[in-house]
Every structure is written in structure tokens, then in C-alpha cells.
N, C-alpha and C positions, 0 to 999 in steps of 0.2 A: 481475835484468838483463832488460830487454825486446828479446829479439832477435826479428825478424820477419823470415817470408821474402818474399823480396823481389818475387818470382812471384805471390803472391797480394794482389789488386787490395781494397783496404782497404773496408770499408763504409761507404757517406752516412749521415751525421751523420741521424739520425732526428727528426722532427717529430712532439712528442706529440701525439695526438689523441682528443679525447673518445670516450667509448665509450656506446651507448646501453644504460643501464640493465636489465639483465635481472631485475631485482626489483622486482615491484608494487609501491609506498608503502604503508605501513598505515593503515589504513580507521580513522577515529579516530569512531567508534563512537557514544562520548559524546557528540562535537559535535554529530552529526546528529540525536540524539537531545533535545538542548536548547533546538534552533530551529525553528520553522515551518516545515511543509516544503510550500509551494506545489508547484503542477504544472508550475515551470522549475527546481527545483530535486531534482524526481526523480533527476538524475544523480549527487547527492551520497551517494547507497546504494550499498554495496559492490556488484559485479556478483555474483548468484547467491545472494547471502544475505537470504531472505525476511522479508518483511512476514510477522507475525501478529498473534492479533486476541484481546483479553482475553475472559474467559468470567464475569468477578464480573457480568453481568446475571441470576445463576442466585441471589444474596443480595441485587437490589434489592429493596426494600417490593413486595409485592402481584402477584412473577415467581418463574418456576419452569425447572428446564431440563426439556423434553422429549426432547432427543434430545443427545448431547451424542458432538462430534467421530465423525459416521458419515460417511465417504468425507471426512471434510475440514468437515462440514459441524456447525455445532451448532444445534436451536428449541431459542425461550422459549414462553413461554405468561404470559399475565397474565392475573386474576380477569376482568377487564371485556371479555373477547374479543381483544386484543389477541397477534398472534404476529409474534416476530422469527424470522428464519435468519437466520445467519452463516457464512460460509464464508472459508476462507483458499485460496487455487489457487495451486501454480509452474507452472514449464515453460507461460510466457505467453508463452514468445518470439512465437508464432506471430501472437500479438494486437498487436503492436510498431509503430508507425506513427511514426514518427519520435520524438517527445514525450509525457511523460505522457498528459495530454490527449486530444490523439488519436488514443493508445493507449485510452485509456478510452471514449471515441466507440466505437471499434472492439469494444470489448467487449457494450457495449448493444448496437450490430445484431450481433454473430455469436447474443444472446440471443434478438432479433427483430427481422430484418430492416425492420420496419417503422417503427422508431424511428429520427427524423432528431434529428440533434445539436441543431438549435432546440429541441427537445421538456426538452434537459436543461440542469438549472441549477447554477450554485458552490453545493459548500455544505460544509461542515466538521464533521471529528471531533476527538476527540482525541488527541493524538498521546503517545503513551504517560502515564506517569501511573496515578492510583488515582482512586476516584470522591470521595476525601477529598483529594486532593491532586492536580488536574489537569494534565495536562503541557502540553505545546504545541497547534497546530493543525496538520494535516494536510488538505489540498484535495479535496476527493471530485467525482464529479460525483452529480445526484441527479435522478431523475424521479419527479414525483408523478402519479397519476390516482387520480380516484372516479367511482366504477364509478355510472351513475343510478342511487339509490336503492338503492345497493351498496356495500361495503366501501371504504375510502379507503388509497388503498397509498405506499408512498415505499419507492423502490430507492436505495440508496446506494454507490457506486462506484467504486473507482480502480485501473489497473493502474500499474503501478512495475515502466519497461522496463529499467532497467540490474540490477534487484533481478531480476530473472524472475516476479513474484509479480503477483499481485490481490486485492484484497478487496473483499467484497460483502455488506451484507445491507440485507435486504427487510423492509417493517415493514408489519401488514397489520390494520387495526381497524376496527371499525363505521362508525366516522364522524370524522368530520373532528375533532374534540375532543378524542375518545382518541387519534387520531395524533398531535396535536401534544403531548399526553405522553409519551407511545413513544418519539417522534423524542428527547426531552430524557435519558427515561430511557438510552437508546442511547449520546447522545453522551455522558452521563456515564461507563454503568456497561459501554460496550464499547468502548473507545480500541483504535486502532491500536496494535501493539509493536514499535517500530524492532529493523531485527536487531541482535544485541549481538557480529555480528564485522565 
């Protein structure tokens, strides 16, 4: 039997209403990992979960590792003179300029202020993968100089602001001939490694 008393004033019929979400969606990992990740689609990386950088240039033909994960950082060394570093960095917030891009502009001048964005060019790694089974493309930026009658150098570049991360490495050879092996050897046998959460 519903008896009510008659003194208290009944409650308004309530209107449901959406509620905002208080659980991130899951970061579907694999997709990111399958596709080109240009420099507009940096946002599609989980926030916080880093970019890393493969190390098999240590079993290409005719390279060796020198230094391997010291502060973050690992050299090669190749017979003909040639040396790579590689480095992996988080905590890039500070480097963050609206977009990949020119987040990564931002990363050459805090390296030296003296380099203007004209100075660097697109150029690509690989985006995760094996040096037998290549994965995607990944956007880097990339600045070349040879030095007169000096070594010929190529920096390669990208910070990844939703990710907090950067990577970089430097390829540095006699002469303009052995870099552009370097540079090949590199994009093979050091791919970018999309994070796996």
C-alpha cells in the first residue's frame, strides 16, 4: 500500500543527463603502430608513453656499438669512419610548441640557437619494424652540413608533444658518400618504437 504524507512536497520528475566521462578511452596501440605517423598526426600517441629507438645497428654489416644506453644515449662506429648516437629524451614538455613540427624546430634552437627552421628539411625513418621486415614511416626533421673539407654531418629529429618524448640521432662521416650509406644504414637498422600502451 503506498501511503504518503501529505506535508511533504513530492520531487520533479528528473531529466537524465549525460555525464562526462571520467575514463580515458584506450590507446589502441597497434593502430598507431601500423600507420605513418606524419607530423599532424603526432596526437594519435598516448599522452606520456614514450617513443623509443631500436639498437639492432649494433648487428648491421661493417657497425659496432660503442657506447650503449649511457644517460639515454647509445654510439655506433663503422669501419670507414663513420659514427652514429642515438638518443631517446622524455619529460619534452618544455620543448612543446603547439605541433609536432614546431615542437621539433624548437628542439634544434634550444640545441643551437643559431639554426633557423629554413635550415631543416622532411625527411623519414622507420616506424617501428625489423631491418628484414620494415614497418611504417615516421616524419623527422633533418639538418645536413659538411664541414669545408670536413666531415659531412646529418641530425635527425623529432619531438612527439602528446607522447612527452624526442628522438635524435646524429650521423657523422668523412665525406658526403659514406653518409649517404649511414643515413640508409640508420633508416634501416634504427626504426623509431611506437609505445606499446
Amino acid at each position: 500500500m503506498d501511503v504518503r504524507d501529505p506535508s511533504v512536497t513530492a520531487a520533479p520528475a528528473s531529466t537524465p543527463v549525460l555525464s562526462t566521462p571520467t575514463i580515458t578511452p584506450g590507446h589502441d596501440a597497434d593502430a598507431v603502430a601500423a600507420r605513418d605517423l606524419p607530423f599532424a598526426a603526432g596526437g594519435t600517441l598516448a599522452p606520456g608513453a614514450p617513443v623509443g629507438i631500436s639498437d639492432e645497428l649494433k648487428v648491421a654489416p661493417g657497425w659496432k656499438m660503442v657506447r650503449e644506453n649511457v644517460a639515454g644515449a647509445s654510439q655506433y662506429a663503422k669501419a670507414d669512419g663513420c659514427v652514429v648516437a642515438a638518443r631517446v629524451s622524455t619529460g619534452q614538455a618544455p620543448l612543446v610548441r603547439g605541433g609536432d613540427r614546431e615542437s621539433t624546430v624548437a628542439l634544434f634552437q634550444y640545441l643551437d640557437a643559431t639554426i633557423q627552421s629554413s635550415y631543416l628539411t622532411t625527411a623519414t625513418l622507420q616506424w617501428g619494424g625489423t631491418p628484414d621486415t620494415p614497418g611504417k614511416n615516421v616524419e623527422v626533421l633533418a639538418l645536413e652540413q659538411t664541414a669545408p673539407g670536413g666531415r659531412s654531418t646529418a641530425v635527425l629529429a623529432r619531438v612527439f608533444g602528446t607522447a612527452g618524448s624526442s628522438a635524435y640521432v646524429s650521423v657523422s662521416c668523412p665525406d658526403a658518400a659514406t653518409l649517404g650509406s649511414a643515413r640508409h644504414d640508420v633508416v634501416r637498422y634504427l626504426p623509431l618504437v611506437p609505445p606499446s600502451a
